[in-house]
Backbone of each chain as ProteinMPNN parsed JSONL, in Angstrom:
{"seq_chain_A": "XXXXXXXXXXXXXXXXXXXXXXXXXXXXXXXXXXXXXXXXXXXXXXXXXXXXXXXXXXX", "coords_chain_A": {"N_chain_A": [[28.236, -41.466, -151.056], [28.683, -40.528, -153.464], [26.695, -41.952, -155.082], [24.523, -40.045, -154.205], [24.968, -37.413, -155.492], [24.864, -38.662, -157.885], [22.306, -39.037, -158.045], [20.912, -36.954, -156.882], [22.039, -34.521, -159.089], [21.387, -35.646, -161.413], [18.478, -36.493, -161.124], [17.419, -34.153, -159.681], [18.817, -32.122, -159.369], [19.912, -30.977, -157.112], [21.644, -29.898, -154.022], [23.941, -32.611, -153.104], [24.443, -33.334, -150.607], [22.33, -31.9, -149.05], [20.318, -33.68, -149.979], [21.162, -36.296, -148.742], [20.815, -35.39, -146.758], [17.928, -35.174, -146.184], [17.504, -38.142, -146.853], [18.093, -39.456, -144.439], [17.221, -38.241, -142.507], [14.521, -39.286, -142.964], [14.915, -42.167, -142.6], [15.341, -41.542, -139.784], [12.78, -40.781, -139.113], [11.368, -42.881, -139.926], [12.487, -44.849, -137.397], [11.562, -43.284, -135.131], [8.521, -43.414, -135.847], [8.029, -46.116, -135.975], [8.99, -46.941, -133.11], [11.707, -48.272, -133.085], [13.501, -49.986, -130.943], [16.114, -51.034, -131.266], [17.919, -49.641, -133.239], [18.015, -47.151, -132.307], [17.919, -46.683, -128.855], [15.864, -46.485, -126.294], [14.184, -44.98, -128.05], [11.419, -46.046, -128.755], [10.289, -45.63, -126.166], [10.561, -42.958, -125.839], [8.983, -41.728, -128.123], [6.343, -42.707, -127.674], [4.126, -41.541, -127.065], [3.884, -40.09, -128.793], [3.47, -41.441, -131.163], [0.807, -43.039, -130.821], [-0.338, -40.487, -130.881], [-0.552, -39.959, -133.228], [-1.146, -41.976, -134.947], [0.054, -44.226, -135.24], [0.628, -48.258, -134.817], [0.821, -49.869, -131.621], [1.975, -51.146, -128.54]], "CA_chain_A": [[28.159, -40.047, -151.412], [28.577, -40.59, -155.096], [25.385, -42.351, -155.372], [23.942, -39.477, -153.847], [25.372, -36.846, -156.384], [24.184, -38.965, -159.136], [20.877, -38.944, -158.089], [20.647, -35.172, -157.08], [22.327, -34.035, -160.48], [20.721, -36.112, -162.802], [16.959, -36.478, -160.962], [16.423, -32.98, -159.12], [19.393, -30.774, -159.31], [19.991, -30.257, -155.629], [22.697, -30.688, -153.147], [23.988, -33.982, -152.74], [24.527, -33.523, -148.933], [20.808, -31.72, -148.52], [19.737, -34.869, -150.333], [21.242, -36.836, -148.03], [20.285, -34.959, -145.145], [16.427, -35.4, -146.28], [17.281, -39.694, -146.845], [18.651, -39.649, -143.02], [15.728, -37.833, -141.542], [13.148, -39.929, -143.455], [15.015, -42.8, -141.896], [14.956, -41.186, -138.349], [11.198, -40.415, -139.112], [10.794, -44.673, -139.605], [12.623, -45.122, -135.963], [10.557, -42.492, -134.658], [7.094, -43.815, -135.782], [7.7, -47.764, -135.617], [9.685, -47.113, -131.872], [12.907, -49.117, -133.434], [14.974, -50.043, -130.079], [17.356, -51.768, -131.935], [18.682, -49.053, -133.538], [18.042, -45.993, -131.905], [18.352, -47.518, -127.752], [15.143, -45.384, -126.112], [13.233, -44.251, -129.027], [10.2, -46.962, -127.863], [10.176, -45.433, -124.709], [10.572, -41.194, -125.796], [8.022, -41.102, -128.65], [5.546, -43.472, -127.703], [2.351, -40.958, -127.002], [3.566, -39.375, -130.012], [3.393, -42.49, -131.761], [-0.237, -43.056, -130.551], [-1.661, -39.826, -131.316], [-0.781, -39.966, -134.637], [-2.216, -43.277, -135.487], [1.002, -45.971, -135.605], [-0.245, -49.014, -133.652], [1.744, -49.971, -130.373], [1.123, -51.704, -127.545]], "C_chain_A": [[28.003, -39.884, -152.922], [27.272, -41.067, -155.375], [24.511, -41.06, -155.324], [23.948, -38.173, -155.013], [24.638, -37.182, -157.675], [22.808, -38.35, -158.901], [20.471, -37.728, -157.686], [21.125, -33.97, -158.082], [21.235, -34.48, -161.269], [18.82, -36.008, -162.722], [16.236, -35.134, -160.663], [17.189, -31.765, -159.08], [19.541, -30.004, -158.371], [21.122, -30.943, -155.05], [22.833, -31.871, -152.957], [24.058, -33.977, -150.87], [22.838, -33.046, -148.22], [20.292, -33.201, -148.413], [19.586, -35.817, -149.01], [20.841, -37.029, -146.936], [19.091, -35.57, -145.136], [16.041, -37.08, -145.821], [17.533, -39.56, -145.189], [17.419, -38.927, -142.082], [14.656, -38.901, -141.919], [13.316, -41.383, -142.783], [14.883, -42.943, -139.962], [13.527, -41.304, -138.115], [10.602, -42.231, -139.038], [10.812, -45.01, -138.215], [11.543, -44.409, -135.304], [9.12, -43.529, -134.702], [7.017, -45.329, -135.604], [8.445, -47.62, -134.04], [10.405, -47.989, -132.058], [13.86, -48.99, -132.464], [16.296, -49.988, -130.681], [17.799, -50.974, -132.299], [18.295, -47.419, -133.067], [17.515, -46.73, -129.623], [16.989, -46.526, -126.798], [13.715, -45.143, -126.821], [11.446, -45.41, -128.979], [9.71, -45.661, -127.096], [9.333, -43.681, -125.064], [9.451, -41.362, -126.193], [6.708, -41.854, -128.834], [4.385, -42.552, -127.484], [2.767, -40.139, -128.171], [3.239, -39.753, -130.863], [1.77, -43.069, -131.968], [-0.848, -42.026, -131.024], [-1.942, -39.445, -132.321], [-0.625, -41.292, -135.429], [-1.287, -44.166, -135.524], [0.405, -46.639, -134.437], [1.368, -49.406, -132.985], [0.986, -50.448, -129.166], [1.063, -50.868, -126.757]], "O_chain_A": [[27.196, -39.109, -153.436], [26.671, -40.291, -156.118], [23.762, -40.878, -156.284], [22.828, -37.922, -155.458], [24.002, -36.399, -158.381], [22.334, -37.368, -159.471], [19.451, -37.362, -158.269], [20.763, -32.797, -157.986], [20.325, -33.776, -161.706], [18.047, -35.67, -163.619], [15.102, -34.82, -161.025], [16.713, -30.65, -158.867], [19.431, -28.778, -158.393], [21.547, -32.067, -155.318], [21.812, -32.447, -152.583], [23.566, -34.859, -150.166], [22.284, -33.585, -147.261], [19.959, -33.819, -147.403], [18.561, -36.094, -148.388], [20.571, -38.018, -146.254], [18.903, -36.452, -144.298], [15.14, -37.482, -145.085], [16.38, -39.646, -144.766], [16.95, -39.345, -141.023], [13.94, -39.324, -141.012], [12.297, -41.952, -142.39], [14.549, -43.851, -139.202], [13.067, -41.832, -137.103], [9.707, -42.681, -138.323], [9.794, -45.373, -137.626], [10.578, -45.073, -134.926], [8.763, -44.247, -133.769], [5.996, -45.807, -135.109], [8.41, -48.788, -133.655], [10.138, -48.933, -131.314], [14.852, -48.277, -132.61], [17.224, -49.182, -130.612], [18.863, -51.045, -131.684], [18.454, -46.576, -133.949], [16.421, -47.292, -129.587], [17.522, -45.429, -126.628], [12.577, -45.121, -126.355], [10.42, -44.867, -129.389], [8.855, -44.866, -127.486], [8.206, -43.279, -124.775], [8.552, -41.301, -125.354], [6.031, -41.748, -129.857], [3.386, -43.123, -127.921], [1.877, -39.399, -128.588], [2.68, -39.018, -131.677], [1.434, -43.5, -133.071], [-1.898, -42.25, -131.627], [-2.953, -38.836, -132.668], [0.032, -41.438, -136.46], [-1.751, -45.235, -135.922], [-0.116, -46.122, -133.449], [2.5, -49.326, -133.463], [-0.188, -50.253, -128.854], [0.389, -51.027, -125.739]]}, "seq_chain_B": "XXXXXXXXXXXXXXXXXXXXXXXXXXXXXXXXXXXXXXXXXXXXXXXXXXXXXXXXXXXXXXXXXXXXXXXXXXXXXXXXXXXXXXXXXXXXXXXXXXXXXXXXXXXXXXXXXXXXXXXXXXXXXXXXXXXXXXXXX", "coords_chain_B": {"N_chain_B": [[4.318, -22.081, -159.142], [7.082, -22.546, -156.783], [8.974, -24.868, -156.04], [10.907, -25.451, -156.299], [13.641, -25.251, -154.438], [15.65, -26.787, -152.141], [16.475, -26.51, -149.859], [15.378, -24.24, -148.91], [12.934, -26.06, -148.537], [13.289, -27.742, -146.61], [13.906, -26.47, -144.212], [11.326, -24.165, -143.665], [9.287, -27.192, -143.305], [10.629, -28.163, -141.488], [9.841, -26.096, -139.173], [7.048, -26.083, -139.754], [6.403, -28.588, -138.945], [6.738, -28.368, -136.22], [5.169, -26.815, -135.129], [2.865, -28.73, -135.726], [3.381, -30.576, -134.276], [2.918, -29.188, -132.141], [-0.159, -28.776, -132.16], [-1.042, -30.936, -132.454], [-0.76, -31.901, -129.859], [-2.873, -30.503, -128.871], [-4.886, -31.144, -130.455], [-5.203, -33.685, -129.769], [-6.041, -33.642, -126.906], [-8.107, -32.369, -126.581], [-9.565, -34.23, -128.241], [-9.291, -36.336, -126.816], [-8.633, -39.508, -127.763], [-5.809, -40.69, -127.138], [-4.677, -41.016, -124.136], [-2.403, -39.314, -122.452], [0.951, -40.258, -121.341], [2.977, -38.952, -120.472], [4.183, -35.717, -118.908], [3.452, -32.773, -119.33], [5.629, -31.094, -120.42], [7.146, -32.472, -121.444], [5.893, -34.065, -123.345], [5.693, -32.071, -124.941], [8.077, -31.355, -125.799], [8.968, -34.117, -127.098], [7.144, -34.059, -129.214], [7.535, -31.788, -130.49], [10.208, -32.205, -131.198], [9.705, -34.995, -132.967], [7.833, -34.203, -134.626], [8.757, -32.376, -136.232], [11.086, -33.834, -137.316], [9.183, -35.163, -139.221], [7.752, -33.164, -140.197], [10.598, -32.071, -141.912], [11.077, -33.824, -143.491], [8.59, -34.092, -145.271], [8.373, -31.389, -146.174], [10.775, -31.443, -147.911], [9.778, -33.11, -149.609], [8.171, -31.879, -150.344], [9.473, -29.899, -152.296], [10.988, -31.072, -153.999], [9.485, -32.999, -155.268], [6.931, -31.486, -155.966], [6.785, -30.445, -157.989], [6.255, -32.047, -159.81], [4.032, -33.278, -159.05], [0.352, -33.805, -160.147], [-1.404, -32.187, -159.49], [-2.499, -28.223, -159.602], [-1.963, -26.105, -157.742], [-0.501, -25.31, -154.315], [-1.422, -26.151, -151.78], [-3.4, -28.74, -152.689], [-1.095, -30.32, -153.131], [0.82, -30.234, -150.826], [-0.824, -31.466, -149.321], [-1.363, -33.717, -150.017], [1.57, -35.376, -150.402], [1.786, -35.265, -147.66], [-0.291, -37.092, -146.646], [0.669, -39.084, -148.075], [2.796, -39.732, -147.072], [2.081, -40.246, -144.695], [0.564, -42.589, -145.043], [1.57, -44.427, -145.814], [3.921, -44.945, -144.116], [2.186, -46.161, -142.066], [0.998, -48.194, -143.445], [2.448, -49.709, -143.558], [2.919, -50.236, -141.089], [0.369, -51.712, -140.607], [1.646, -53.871, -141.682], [3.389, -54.849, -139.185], [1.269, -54.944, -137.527], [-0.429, -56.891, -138.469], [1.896, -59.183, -138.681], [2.701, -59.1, -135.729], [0.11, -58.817, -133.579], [-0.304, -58.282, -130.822], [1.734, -57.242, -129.938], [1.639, -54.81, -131.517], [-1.111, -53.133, -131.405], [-3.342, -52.263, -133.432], [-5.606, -49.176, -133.686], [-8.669, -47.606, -134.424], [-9.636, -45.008, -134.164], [-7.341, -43.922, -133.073], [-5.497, -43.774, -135.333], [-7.822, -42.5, -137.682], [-7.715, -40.349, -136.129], [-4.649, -39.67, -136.464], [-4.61, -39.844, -139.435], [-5.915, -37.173, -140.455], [-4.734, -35.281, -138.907], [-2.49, -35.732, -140.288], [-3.374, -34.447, -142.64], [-3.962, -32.034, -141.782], [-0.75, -31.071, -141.353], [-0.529, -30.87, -144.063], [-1.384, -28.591, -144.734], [-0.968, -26.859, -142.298], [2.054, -26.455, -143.697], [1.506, -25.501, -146.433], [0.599, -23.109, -145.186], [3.438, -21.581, -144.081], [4.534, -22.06, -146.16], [3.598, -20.003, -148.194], [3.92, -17.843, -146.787], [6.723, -17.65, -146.32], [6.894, -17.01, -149.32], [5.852, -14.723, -149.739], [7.703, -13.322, -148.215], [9.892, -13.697, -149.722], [9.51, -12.148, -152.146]], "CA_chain_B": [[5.117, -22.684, -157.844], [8.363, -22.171, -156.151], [9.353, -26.218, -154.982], [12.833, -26.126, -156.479], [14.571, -24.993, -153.519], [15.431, -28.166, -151.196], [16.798, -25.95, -148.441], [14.033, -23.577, -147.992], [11.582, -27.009, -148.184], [13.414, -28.498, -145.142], [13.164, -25.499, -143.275], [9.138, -24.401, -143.71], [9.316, -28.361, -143.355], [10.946, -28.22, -139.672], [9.023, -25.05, -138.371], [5.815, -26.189, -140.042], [6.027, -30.202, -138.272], [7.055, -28.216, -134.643], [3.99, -26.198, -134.762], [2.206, -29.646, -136.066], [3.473, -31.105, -133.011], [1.751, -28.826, -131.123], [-1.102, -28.673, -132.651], [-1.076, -32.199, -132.389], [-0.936, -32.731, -128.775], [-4.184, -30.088, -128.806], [-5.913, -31.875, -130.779], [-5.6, -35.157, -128.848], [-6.04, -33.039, -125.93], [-9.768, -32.041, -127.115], [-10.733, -35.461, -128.503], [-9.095, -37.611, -125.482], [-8.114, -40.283, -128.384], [-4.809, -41.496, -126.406], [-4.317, -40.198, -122.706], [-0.905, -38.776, -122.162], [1.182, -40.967, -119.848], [4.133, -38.424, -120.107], [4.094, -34.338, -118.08], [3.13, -31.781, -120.583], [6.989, -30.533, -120.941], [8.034, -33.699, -121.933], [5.196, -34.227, -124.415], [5.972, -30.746, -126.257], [9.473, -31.684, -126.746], [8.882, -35.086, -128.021], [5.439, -33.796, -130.431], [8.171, -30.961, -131.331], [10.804, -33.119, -132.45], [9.04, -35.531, -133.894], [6.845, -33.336, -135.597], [9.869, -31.367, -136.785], [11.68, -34.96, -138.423], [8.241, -35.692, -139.694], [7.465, -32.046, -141.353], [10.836, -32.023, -142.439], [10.492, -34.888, -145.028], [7.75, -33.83, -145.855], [8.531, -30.162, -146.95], [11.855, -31.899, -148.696], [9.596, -33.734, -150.717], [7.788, -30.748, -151.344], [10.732, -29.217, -152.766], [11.297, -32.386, -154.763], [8.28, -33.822, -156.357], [5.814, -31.309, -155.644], [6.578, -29.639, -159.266], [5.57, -33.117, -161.019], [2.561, -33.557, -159.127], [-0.686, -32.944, -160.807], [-2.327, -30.437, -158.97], [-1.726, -27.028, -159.973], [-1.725, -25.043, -156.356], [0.577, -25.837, -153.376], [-2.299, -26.917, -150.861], [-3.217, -30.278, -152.893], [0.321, -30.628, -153.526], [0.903, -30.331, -149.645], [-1.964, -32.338, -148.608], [-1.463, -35.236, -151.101], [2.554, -35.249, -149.924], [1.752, -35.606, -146.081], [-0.803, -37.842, -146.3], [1.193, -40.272, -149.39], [3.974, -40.12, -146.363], [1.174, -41.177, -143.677], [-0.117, -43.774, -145.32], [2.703, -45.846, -145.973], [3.898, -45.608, -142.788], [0.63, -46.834, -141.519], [1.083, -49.616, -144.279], [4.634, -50.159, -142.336], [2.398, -50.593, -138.838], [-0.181, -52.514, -140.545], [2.587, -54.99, -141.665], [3.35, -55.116, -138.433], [0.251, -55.582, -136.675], [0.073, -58.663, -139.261], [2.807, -60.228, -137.959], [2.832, -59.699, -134.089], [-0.844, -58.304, -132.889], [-0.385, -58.307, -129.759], [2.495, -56.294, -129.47], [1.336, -53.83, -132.446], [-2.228, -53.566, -131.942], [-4.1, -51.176, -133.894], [-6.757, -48.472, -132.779], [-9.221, -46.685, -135.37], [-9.765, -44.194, -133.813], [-5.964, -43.268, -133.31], [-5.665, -44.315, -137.085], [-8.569, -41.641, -138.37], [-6.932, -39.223, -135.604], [-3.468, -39.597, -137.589], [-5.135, -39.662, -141.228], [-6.314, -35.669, -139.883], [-3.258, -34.913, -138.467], [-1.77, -35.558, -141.928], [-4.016, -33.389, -143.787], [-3.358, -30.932, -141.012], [0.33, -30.866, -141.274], [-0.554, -29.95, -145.681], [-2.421, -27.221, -144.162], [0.352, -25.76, -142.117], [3.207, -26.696, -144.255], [0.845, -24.283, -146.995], [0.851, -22.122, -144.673], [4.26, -21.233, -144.142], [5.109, -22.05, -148.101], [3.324, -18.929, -148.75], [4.594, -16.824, -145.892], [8.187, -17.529, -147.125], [7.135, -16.478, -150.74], [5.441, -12.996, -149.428], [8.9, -12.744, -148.148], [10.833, -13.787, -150.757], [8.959, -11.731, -153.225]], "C_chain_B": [[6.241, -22.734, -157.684], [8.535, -23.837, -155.115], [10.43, -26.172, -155.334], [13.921, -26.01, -155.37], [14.679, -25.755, -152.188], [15.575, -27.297, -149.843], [15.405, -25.062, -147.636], [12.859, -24.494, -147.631], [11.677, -27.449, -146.565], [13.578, -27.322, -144.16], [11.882, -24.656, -142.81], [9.277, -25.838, -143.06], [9.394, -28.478, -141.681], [9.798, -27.61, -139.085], [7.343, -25.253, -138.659], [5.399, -27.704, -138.883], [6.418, -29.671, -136.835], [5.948, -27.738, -134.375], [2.885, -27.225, -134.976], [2.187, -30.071, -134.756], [2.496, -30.313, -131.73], [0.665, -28.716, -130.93], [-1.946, -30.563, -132.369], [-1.689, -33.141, -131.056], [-2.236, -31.663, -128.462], [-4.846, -30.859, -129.201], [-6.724, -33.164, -129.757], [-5.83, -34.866, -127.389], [-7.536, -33.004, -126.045], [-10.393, -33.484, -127.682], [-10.463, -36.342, -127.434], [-8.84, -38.911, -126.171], [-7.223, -41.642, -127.241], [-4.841, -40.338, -125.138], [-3.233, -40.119, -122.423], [-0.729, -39.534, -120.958], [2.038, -39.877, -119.265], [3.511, -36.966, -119.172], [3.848, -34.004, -119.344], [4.691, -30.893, -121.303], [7.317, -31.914, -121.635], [6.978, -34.062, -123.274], [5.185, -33.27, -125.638], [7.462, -30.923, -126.187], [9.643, -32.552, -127.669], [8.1, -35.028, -129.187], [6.791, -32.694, -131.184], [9.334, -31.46, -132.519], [10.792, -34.129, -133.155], [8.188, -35.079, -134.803], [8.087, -32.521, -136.844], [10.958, -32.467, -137.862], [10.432, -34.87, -139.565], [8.248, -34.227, -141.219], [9.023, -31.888, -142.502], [11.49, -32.98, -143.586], [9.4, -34.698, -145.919], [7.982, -32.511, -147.03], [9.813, -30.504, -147.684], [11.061, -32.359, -149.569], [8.706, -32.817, -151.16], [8.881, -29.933, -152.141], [10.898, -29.685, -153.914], [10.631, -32.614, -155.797], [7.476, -32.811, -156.229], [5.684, -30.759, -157.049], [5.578, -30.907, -160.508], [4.181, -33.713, -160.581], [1.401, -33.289, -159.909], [-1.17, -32.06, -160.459], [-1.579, -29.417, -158.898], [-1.459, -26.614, -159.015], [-0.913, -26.02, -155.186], [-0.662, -26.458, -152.543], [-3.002, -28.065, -151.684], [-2.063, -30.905, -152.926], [1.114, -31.467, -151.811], [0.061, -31.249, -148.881], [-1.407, -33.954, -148.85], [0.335, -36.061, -150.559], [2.688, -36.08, -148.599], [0.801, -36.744, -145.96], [-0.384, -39.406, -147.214], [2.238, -40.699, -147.685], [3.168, -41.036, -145.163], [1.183, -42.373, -144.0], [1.196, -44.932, -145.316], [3.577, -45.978, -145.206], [2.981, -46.443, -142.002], [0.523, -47.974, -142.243], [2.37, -50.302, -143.869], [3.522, -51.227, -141.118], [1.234, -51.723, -139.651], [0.49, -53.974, -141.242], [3.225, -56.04, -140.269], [2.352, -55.806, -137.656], [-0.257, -57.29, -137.136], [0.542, -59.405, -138.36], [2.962, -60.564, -136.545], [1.193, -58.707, -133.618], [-0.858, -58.017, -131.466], [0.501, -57.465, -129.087], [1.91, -54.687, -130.444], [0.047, -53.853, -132.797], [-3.001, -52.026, -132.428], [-5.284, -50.448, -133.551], [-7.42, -47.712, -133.789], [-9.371, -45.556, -135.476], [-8.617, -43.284, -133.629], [-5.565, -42.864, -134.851], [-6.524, -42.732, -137.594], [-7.749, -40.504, -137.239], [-5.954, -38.653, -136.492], [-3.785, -39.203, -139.056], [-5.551, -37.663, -140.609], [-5.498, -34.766, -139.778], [-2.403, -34.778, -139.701], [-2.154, -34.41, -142.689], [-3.825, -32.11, -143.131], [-2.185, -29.997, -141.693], [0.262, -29.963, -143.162], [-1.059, -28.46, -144.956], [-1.098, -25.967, -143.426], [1.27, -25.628, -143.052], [2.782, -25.242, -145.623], [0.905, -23.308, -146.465], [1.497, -21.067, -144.758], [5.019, -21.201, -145.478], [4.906, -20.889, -148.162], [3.738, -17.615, -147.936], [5.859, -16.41, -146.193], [8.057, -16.834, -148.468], [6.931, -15.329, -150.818], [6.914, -12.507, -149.459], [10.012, -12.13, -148.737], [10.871, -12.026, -151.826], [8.593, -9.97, -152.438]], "O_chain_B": [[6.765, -23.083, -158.742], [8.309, -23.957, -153.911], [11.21, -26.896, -154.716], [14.977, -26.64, -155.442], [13.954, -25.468, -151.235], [14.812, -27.451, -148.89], [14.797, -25.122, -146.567], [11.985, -24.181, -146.822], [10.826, -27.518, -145.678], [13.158, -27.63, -143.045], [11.554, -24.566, -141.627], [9.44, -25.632, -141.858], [8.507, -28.782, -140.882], [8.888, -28.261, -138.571], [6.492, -24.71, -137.956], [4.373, -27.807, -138.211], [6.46, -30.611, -136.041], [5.477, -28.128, -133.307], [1.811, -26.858, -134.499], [1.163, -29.997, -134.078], [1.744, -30.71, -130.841], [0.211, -28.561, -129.796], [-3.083, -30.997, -132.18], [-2.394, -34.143, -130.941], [-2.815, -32.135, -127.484], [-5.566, -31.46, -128.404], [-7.834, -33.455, -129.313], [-5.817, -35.828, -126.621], [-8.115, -33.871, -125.391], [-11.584, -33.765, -127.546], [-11.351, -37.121, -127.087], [-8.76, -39.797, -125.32], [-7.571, -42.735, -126.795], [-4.994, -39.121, -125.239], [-2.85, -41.193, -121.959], [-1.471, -39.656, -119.983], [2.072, -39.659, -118.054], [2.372, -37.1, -118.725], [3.98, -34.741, -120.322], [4.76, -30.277, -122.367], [7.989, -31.835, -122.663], [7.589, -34.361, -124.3], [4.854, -33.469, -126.806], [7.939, -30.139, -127.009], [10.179, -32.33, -128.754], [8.287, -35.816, -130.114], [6.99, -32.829, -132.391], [9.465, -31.336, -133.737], [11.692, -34.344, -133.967], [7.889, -35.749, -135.792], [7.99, -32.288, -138.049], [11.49, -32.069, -138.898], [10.711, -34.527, -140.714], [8.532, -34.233, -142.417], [8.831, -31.647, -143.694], [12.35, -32.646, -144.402], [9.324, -35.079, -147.087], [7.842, -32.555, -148.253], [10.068, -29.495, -148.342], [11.497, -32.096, -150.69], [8.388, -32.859, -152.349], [8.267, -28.994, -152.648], [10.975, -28.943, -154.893], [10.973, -32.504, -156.975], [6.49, -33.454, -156.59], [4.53, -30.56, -157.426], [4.771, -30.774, -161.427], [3.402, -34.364, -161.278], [1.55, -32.216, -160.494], [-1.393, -31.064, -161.147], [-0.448, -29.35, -158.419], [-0.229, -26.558, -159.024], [-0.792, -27.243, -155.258], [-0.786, -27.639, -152.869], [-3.429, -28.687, -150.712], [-2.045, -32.121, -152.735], [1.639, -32.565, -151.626], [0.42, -31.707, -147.796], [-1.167, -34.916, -148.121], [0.315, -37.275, -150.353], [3.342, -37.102, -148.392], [1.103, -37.5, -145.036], [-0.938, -40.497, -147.072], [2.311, -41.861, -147.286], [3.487, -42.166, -144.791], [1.755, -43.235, -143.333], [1.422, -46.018, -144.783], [4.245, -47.008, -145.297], [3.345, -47.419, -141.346], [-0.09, -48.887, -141.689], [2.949, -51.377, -144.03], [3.496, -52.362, -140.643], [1.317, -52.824, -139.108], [-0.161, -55.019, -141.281], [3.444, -57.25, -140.211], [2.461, -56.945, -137.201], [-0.386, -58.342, -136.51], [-0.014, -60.087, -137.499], [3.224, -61.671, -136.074], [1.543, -57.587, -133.244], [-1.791, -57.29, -131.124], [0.29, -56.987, -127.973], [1.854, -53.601, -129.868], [-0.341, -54.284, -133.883], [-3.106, -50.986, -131.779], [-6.144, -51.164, -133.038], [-6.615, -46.89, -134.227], [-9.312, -44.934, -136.537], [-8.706, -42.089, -133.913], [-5.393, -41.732, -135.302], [-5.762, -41.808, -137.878], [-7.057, -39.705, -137.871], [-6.085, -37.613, -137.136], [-3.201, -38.317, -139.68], [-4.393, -37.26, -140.497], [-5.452, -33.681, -140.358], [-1.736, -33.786, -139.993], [-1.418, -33.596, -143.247], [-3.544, -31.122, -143.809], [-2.273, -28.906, -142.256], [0.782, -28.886, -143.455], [-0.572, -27.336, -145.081], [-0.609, -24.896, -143.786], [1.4, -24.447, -143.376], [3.502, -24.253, -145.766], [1.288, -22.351, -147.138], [1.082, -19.976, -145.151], [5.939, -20.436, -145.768], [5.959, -20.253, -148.211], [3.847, -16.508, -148.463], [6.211, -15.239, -146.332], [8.981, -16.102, -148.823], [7.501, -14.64, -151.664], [7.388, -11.688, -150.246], [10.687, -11.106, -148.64], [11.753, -11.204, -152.075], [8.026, -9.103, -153.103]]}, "name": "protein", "num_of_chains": 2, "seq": "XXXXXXXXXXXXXXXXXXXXXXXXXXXXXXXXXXXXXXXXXXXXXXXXXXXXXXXXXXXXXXXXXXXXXXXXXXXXXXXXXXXXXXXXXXXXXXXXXXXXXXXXXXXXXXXXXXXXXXXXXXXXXXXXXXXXXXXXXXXXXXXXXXXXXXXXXXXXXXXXXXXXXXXXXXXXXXXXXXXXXXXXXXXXXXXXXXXX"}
């Protein structure tokens, strides 16, 4: 959390918890588009034609 | 330009990548690209909330960086944004396809679909930037 503070004081001057929010989606948004079982148990499976029709490769 | 405000980015951001999503599964609907395995309910939930993570990173980093970009107006700003975020996912997948082809095999045609879809999503995300500022203002 402190990390986070720093770097939304000193770089952009915004909430440290927005911030955060934004890093934690952008990581969801990786699972999402690579279909990362491993850490999300599914996420293959759900967003796979979404995955396809916006260009990530997949078998 | 009005990017300083992270909250209003990730909300345009959401509502702009849900309507992407839908827009999305039109598109690929009209070119026939990938053929839907899923029902059409199940494909507008998943295009919604994936579209809706997607846009809102995007409109966060409009919020963010879009003041230090170079281009003066919000639609290069927006364009350049969504498609910086494409790409290097797509430089993710073609890391992948590298390493295991066979499981991660790449399609060009999906590929230039997606690159579209990106420039799209600037397009809406502009959209709604300026709808909010009528508001605002």
């Amino acid at each position: 959390m402190r990390i986070f503070a720093t770097i939304s004081q000193t770089a952009f001057s915004v909430s440290p918890r927005l911030l955060m929010a934004l890093a934690a989606t952008a990581f969801m948004m990786v699972i999402i588009f690579y279909g990362v079982d491993s850490f999300a148990q599914g996420a293959h499976n759900a967003f796979h034609d979404f995955r396809h029709v916006v260009g990530m490769p997949c078998h | 330009m009005d990017h300083g405000n992270l909250k209003k980015g990730i909300c345009l951001g959401i509502l702009s990548g849900i309507v992407w999503g839908w827009v999305s599964i039109l598109v690929n609907y009209i070119t026939g690209i990938f053929p839907f395995e899923e029902s059409l309910l199940r494909e507008v939930i998943t295009f919604s909330f994936g579209g809706a993570v997607f846009g809102m990173v995007i409109g966060g980093f409009m919020s963010l960086i879009g003041d230090r970009l170079p281009f003066k107006s919000l639609l290069p700003n927006a364009i350049f944004i969504s498609m910086a975020v494409w790409l290097v996912l797509r430089m993710g997948g073609l890391l992948l396809s590298y390493n295991n082809p066979a499981r991660f095999h790449p399609d060009a045609a999906q590929t230039l679909q997606g690159f579209m879809l990106a420039i799209v999503l600037g397009l809406i995300l502009t959209t709604f930037w300026n709808i909010g500022k009528k508001r605002d203002s």
